[in-house]
TORKOL-4160 file (C-alpha; in steps of 0.2 Angstrom, whole numbers, padded with zeros to 4 digits, m for minus):
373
<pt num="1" X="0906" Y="m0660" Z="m0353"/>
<pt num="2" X="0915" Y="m0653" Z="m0341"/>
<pt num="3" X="0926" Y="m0637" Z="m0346"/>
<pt num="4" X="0944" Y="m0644" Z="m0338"/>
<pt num="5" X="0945" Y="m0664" Z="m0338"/>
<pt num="6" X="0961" Y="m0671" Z="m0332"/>
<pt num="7" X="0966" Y="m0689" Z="m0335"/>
<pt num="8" X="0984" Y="m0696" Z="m0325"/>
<pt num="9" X="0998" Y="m0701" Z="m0339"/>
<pt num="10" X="1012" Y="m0711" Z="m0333"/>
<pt num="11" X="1021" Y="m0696" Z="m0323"/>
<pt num="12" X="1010" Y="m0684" Z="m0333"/>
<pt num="13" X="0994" Y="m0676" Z="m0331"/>
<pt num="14" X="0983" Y="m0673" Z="m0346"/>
<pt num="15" X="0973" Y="m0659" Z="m0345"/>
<pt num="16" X="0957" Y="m0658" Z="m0359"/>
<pt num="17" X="0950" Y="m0639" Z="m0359"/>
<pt num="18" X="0935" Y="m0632" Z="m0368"/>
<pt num="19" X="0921" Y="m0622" Z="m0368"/>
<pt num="20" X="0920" Y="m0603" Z="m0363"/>
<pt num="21" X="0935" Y="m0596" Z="m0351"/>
<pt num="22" X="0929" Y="m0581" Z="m0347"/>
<pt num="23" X="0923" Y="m0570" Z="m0331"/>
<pt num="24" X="0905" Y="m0575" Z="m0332"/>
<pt num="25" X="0910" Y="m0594" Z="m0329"/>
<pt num="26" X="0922" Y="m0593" Z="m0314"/>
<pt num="27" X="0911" Y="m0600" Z="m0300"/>
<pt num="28" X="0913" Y="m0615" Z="m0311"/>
<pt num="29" X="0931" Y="m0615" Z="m0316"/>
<pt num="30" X="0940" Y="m0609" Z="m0302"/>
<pt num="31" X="0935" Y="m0624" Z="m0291"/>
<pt num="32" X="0942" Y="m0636" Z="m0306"/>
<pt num="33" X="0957" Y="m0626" Z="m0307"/>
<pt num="34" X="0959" Y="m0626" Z="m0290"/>
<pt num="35" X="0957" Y="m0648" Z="m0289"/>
<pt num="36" X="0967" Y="m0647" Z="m0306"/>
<pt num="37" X="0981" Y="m0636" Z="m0299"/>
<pt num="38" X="0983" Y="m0650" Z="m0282"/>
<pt num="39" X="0983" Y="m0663" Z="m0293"/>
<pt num="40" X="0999" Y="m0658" Z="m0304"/>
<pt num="41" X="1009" Y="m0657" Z="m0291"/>
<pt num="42" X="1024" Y="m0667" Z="m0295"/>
<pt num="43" X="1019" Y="m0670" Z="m0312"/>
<pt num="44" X="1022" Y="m0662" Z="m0330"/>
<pt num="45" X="1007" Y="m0655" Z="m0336"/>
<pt num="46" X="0999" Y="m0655" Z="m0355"/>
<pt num="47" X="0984" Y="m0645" Z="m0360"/>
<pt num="48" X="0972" Y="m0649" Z="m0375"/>
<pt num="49" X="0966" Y="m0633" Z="m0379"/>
<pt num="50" X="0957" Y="m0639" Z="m0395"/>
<pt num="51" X="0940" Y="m0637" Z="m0389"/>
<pt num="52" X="0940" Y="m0618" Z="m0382"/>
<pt num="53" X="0929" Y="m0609" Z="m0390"/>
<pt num="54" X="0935" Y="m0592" Z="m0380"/>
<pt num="55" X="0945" Y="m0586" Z="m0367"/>
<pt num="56" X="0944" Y="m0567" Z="m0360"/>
<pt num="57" X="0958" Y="m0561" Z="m0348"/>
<pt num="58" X="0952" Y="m0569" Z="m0331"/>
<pt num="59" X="0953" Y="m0585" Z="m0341"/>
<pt num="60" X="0970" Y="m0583" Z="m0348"/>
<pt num="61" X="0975" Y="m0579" Z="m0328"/>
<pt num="62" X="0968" Y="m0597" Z="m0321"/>
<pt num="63" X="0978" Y="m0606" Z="m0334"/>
<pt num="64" X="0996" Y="m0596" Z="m0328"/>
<pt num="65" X="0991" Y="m0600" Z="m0312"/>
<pt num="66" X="0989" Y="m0619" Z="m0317"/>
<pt num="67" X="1005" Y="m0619" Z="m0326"/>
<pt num="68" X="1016" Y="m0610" Z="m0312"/>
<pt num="69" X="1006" Y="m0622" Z="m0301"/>
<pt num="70" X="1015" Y="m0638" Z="m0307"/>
<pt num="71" X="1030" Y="m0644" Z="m0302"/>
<pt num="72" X="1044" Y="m0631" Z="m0302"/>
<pt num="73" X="1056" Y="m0632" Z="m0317"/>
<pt num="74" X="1044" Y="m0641" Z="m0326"/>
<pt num="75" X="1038" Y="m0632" Z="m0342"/>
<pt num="76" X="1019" Y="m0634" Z="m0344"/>
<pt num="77" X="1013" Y="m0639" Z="m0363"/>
<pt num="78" X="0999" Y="m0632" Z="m0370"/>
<pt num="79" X="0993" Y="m0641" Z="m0389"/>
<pt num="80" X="0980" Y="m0633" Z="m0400"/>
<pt num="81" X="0979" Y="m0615" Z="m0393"/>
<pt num="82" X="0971" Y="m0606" Z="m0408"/>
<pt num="83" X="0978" Y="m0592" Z="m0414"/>
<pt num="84" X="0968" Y="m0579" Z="m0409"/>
<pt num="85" X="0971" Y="m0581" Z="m0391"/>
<pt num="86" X="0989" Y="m0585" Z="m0393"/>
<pt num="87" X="0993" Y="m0565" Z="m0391"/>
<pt num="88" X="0984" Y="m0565" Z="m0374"/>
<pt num="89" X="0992" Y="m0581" Z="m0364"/>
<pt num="90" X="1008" Y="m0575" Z="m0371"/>
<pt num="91" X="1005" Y="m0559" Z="m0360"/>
<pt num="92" X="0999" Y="m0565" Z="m0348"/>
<pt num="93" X="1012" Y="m0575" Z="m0345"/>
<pt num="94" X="1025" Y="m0564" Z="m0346"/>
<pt num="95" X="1016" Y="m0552" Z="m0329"/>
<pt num="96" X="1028" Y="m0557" Z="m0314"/>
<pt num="97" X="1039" Y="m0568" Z="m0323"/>
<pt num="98" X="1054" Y="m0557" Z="m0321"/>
<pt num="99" X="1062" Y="m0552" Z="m0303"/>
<pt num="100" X="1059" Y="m0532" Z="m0302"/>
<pt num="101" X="1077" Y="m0525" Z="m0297"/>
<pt num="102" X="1080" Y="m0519" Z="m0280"/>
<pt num="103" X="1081" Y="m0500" Z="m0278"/>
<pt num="104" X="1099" Y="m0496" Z="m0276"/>
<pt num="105" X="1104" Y="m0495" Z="m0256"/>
<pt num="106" X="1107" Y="m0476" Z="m0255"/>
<pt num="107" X="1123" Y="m0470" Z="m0247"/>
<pt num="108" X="1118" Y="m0461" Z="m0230"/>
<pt num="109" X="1135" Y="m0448" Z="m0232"/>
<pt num="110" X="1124" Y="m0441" Z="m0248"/>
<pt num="111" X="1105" Y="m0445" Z="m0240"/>
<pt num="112" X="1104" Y="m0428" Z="m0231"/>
<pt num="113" X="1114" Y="m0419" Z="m0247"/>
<pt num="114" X="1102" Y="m0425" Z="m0258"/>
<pt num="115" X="1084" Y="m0425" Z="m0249"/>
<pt num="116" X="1090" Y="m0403" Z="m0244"/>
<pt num="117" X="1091" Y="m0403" Z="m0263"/>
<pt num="118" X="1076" Y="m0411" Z="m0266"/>
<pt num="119" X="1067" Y="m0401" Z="m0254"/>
<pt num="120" X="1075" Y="m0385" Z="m0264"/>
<pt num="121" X="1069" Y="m0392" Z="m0280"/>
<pt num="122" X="1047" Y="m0395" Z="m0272"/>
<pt num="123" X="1050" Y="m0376" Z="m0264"/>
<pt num="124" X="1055" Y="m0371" Z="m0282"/>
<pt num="125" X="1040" Y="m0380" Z="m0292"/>
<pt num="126" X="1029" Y="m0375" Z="m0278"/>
<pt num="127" X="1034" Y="m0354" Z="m0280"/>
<pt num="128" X="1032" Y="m0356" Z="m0301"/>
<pt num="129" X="1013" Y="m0363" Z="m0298"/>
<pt num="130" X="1009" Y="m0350" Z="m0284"/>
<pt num="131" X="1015" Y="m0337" Z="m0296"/>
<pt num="132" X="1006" Y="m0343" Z="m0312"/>
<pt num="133" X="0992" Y="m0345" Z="m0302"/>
<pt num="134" X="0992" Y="m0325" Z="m0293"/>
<pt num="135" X="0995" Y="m0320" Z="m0315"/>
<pt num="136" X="0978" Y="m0329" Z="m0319"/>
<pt num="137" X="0968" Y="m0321" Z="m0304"/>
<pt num="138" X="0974" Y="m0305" Z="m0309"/>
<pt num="139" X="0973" Y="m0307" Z="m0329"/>
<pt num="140" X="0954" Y="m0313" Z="m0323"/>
<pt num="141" X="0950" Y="m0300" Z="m0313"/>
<pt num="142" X="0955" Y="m0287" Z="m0328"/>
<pt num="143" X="0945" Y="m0297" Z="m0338"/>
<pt num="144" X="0930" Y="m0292" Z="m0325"/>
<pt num="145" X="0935" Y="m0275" Z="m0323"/>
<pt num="146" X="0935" Y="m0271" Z="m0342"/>
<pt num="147" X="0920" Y="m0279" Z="m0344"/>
<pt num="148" X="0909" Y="m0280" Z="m0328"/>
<pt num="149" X="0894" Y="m0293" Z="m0332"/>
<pt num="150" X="0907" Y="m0304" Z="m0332"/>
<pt num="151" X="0907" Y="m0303" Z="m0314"/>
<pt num="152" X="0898" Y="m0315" Z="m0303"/>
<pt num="153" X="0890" Y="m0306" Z="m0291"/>
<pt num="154" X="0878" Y="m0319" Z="m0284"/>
<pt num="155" X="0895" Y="m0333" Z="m0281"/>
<pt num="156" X="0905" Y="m0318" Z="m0273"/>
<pt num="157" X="0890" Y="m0319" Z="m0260"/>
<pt num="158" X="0887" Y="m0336" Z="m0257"/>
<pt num="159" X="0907" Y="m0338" Z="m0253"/>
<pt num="160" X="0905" Y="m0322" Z="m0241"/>
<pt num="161" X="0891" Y="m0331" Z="m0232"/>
<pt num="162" X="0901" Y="m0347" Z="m0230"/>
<pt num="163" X="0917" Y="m0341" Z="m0226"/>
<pt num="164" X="0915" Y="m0324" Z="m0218"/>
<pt num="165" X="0894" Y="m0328" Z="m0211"/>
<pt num="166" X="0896" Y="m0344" Z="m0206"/>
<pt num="167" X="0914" Y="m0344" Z="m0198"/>
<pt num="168" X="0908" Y="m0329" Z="m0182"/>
<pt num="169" X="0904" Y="m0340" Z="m0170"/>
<pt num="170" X="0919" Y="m0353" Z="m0169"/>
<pt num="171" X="0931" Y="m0337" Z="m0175"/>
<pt num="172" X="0920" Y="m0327" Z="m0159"/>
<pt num="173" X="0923" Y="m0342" Z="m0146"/>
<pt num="174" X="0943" Y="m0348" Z="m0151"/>
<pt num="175" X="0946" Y="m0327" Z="m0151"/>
<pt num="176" X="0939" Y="m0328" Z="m0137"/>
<pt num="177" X="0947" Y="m0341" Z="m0125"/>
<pt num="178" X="0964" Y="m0334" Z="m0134"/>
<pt num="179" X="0962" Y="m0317" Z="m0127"/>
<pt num="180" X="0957" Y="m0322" Z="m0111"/>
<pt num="181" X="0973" Y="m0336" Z="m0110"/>
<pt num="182" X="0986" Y="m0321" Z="m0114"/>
<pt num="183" X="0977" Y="m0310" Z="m0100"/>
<pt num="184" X="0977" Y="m0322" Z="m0088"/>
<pt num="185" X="0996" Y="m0327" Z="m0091"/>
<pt num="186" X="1001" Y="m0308" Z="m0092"/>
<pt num="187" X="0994" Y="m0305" Z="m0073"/>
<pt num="188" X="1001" Y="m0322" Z="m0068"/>
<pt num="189" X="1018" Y="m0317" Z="m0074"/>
<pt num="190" X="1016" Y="m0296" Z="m0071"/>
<pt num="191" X="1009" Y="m0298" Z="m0053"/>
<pt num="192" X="1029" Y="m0305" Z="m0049"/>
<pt num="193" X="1035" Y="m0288" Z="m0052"/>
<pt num="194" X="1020" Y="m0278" Z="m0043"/>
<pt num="195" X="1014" Y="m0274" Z="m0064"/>
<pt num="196" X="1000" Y="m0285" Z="m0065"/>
<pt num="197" X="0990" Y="m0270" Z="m0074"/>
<pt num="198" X="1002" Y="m0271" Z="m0090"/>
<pt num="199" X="0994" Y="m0286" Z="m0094"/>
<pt num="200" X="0981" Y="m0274" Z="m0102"/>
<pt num="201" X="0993" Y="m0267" Z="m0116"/>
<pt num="202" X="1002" Y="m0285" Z="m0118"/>
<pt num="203" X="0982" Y="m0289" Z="m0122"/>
<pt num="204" X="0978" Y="m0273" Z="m0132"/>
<pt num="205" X="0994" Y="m0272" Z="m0143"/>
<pt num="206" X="0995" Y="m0291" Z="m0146"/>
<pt num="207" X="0980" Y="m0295" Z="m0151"/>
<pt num="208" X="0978" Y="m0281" Z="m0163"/>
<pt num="209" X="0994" Y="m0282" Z="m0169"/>
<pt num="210" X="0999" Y="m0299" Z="m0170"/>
<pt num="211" X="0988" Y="m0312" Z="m0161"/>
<pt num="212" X="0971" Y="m0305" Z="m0168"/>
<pt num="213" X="0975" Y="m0308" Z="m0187"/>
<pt num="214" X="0987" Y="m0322" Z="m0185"/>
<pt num="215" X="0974" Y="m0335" Z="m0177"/>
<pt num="216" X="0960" Y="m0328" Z="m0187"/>
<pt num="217" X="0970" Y="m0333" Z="m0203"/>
<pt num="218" X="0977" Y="m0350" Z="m0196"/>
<pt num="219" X="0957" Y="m0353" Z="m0193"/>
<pt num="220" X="0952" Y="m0348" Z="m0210"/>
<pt num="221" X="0967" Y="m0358" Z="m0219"/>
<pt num="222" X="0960" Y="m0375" Z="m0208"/>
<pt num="223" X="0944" Y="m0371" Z="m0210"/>
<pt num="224" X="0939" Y="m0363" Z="m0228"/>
<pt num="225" X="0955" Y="m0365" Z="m0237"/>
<pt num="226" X="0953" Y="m0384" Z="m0234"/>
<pt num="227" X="0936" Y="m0382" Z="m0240"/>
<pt num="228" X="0943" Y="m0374" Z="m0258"/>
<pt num="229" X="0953" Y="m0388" Z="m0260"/>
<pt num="230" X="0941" Y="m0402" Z="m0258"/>
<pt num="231" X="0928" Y="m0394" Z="m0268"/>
<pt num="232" X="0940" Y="m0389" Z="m0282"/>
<pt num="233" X="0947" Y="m0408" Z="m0280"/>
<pt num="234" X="0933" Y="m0416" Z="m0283"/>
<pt num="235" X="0927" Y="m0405" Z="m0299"/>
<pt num="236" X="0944" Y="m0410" Z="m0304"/>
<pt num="237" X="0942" Y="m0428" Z="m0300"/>
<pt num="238" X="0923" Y="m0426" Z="m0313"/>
<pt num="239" X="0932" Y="m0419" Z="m0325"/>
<pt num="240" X="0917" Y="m0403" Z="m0323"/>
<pt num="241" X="0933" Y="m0392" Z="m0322"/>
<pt num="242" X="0934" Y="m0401" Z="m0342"/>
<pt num="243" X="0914" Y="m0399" Z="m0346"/>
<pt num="244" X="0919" Y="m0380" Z="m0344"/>
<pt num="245" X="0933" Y="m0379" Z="m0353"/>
<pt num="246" X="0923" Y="m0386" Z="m0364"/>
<pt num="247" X="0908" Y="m0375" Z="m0365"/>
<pt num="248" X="0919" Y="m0360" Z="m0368"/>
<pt num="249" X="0921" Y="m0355" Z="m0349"/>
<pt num="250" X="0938" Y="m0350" Z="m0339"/>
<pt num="251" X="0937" Y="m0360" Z="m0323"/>
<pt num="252" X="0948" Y="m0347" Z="m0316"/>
<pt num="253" X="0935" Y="m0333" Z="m0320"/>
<pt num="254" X="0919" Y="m0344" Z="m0313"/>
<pt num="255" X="0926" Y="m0354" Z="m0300"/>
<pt num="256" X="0943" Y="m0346" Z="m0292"/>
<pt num="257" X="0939" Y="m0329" Z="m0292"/>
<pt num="258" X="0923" Y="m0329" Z="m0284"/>
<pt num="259" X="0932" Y="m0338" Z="m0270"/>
<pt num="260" X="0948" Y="m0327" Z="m0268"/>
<pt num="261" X="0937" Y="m0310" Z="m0269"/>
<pt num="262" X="0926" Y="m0316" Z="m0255"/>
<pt num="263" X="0941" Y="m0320" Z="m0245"/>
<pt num="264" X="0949" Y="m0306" Z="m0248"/>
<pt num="265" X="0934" Y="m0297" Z="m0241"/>
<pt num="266" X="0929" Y="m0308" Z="m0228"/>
<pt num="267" X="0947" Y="m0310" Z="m0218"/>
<pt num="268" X="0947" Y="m0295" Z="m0214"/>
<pt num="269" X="0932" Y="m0292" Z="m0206"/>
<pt num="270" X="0935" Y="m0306" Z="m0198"/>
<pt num="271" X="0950" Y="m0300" Z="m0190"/>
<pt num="272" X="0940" Y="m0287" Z="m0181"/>
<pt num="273" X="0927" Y="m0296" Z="m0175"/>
<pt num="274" X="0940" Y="m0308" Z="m0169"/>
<pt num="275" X="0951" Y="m0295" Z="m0160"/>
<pt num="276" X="0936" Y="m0288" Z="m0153"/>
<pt num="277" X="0930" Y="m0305" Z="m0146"/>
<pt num="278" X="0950" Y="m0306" Z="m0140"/>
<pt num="279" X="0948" Y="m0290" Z="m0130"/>
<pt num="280" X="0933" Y="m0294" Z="m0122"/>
<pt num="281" X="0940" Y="m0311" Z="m0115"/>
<pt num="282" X="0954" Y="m0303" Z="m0111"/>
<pt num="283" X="0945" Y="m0290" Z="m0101"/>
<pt num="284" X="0931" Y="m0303" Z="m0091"/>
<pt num="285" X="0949" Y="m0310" Z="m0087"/>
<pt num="286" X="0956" Y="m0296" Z="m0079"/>
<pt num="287" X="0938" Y="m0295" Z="m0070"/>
<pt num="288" X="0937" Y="m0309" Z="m0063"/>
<pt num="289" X="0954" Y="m0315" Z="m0060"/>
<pt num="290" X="0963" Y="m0298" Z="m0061"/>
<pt num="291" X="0951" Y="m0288" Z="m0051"/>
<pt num="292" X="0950" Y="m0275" Z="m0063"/>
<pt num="293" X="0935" Y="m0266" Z="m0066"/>
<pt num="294" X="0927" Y="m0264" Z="m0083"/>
<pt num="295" X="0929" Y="m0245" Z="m0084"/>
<pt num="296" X="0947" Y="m0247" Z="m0079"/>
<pt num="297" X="0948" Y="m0261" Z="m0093"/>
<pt num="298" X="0942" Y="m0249" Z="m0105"/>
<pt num="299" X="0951" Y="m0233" Z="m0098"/>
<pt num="300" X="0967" Y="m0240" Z="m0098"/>
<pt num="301" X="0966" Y="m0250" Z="m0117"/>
<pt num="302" X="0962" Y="m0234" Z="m0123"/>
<pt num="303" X="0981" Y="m0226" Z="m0115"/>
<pt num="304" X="0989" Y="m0242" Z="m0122"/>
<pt num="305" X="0985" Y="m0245" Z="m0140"/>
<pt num="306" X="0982" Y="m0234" Z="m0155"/>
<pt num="307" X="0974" Y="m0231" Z="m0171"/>
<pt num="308" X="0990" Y="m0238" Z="m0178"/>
<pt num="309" X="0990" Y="m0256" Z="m0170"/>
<pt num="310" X="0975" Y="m0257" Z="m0176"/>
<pt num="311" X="0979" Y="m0252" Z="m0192"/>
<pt num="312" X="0996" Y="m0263" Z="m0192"/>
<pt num="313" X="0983" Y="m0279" Z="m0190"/>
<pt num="314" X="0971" Y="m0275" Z="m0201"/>
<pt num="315" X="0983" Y="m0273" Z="m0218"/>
<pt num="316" X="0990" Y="m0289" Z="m0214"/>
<pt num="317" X="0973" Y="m0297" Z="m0217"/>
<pt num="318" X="0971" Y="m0295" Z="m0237"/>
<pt num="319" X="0987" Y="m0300" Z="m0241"/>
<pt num="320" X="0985" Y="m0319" Z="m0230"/>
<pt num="321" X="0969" Y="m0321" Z="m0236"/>
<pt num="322" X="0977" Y="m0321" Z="m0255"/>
<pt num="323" X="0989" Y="m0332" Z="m0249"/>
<pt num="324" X="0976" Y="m0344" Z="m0242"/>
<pt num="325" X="0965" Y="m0341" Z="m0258"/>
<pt num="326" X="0978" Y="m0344" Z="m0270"/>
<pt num="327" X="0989" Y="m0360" Z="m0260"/>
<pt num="328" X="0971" Y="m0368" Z="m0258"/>
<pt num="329" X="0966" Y="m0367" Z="m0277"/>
<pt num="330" X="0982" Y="m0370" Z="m0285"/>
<pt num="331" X="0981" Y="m0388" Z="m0273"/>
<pt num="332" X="0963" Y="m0391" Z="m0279"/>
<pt num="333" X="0967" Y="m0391" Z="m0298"/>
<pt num="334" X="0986" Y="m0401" Z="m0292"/>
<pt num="335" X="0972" Y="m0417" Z="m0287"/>
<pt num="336" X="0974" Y="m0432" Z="m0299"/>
<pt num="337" X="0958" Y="m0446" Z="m0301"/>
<pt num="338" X="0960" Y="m0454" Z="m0282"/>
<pt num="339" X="0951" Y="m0449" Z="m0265"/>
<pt num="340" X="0970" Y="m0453" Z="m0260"/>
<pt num="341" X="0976" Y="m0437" Z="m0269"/>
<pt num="342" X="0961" Y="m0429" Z="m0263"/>
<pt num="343" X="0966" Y="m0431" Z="m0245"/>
<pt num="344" X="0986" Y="m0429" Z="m0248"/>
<pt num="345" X="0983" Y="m0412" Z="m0258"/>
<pt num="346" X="0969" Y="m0405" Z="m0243"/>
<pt num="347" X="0982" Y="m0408" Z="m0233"/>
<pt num="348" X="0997" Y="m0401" Z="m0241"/>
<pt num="349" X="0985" Y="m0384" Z="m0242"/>
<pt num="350" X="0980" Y="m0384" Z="m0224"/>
<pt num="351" X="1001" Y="m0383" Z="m0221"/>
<pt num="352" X="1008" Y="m0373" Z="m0233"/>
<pt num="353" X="0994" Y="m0359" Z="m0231"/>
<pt num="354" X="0996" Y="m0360" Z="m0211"/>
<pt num="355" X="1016" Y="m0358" Z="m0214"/>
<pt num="356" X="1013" Y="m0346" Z="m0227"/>
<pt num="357" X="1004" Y="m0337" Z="m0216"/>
<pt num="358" X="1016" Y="m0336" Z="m0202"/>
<pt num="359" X="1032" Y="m0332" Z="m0213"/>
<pt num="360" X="1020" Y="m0318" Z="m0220"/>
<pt num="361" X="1015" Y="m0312" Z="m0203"/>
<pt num="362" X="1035" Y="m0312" Z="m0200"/>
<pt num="363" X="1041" Y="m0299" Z="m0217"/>
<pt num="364" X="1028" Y="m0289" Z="m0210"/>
<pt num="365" X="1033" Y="m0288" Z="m0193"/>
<pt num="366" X="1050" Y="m0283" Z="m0198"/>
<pt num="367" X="1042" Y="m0271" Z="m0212"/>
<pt num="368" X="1030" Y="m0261" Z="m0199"/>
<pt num="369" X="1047" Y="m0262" Z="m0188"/>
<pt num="370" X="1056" Y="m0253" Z="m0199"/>
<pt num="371" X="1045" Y="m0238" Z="m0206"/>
<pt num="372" X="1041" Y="m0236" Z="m0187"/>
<pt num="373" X="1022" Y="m0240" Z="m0186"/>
């Protein structure tokens, strides 16, 4: 016997059910639905559901989609639905039966008011969680310091390697080509006014104070902070972030610190590496399109910077790589359960740590400014 049999009723169709309607039976029943559903049309349609012996929710979906299949505004019957199932149809039937309401049409004199306010409110959020998340660093980090086999030595390494290590030769080669752009441009633009050897100090003082640390960092936030957020996502997204909880352990302690330490340490080293590589390309420029020699190069970087410019770079670097560190850890635990949030909260920490960044490298410009350095 087959599970639907219909039989034509005057201007009725009589539709006979029975068996199993269930997932593991839809090769055979959505091809009789499908007939079933062609031939009501223009009908009224009764279902004998006597003879069903069970019905799961794939099942319960084929018969709404026999009953809203029939001629419109014509109820569909059913007759001998058993009780048990009764709960399930009902529901069913209910999913996309009401109109959802249009969102209200937004008045465009209050659009701009209104997305400026919301945009205050995400800034807002966005300073509380930075701020919870600098208080549990630091509350972790006493913790270590009071106690210091709680520290993780061989983590703190393994981060250094991959983001300090690892990251030379692209932070060598874009330091690089940036030092030697700047000292090309400086010449271009000097030689007008019979100064084309000041583009050494533009190099020199630029690059160590200003230039040096600020790509360096942008590279870092792109390239490692990214890299926190995706790795701490997905932990999140496994719920192993839970299994520690769960064994006694602070994630914070085991996973976030280790990470923001070797920042800490690796940026600015990083920095220097990277101004040096700056100044080198900026002085195989002034060789070879300058004219100047080496020794000059030299000679003359040594009248136009200091100790301080140096110094003035360098103190910059700790304080963006606790930005990056924190911006990307507190987006990694911010993931839900999708690859969609994944993607959307890598993202959101690449942009906010590259603007954090340059806001930061901005207060301290106007701080160095005004103590004189």
């Amino acid at each position: 016997m087959q599970p639907l049999e219909s039989a034509a009723s005057g201007r009725d169709l009589d539709i006979t059910l029975s068996g199993s309607w269930t997932a593991p039976h839809a090769r055979v029943l959505e091809p009789l639905v499908e007939a079933a559903v062609r031939e009501a049309r223009g009908r009224g349609v009764r279902l004998d559901m006597h003879a069903v012996t069970e019905i799961d929710t794939f099942g319960a979906c084929l018969l709404e989609r026999l009953a809203r299949g029939s001629s419109p505004g014509i109820e569909t019957q059913a007759f001998g639905v058993p009780e048990r199932m009764r709960g399930l149809l009902a529901e069913v039937g209910r999913v996309g039966r009401e109109a959802q309401p249009l969102p209200p049409k937004k008045k465009s004199s209050f659009a701009g008011i209104e997305s400026i306010g919301r945009a205050t409110v995400d800034a807002g959020r966005d300073l509380v969680v930075f701020v919870e998340m600098l208080g549990e660093l630091s509350d972790a980090l006493l913790r270590v310091l009071r106690d210091p086999r709680r520290l993780r030595p061989i983590s703190i390494v393994y981060q250094l390697d991959r983001v300090g290590l690892q990251a030379i030769p692209i932070i060598f080669l874009i330091t690089f080509l940036i030092g030697g752009i700047i000292s090309q441009q400086g010449i271009f633009h000097f030689r007008r006014f019979g100064a084309g050897d000041y583009a050494v100090d533009l190099v020199g003082i630029l690059v160590l104070r200003e230039i040096g640390v600020l790509i360096v960092a942008i590279m870092v936030a792109g390239r490692s902070g990214s890299s926190y957020t995706a790795e701490l996502g997905s932990m999140k997204m496994r719920e192993e972030i839970d299994a520690l909880y769960t064994m006694g352990l602070d994630p914070v302690e085991v996973l976030l610190l280790p990470r923001v330490v070797a920042l800490i340490c690796a940026l600015p080293a990083l920095t220097f590496f990277g101004s040096i590589s700056a100044l080198f390309g900026g002085g195989l420029v002034e060789w070879l399109y300058g004219g100047m020699s080496p020794a000059i190069y030299v000679e003359r970087l040594k009248d136009a910077v200091s100790v301080t410019h140096f110094e003035v770079g360098i103190i910059k670097a700790p304080f963006m790589a606790l930005v990056i560190g924190i911006v990307a850890c507190s987006e990694g635990l911010r993931v839900k359960g999708s690859a969609e949030s994944l993607g959307l909260q890598t993202t959101t920490s690449v942009v906010k740590s590259i603007f954090l960044v340059v806001v930061l490298d901005g207060l301290f410009a106007m701080f160095f400014a005004g103590i004189g350095m």
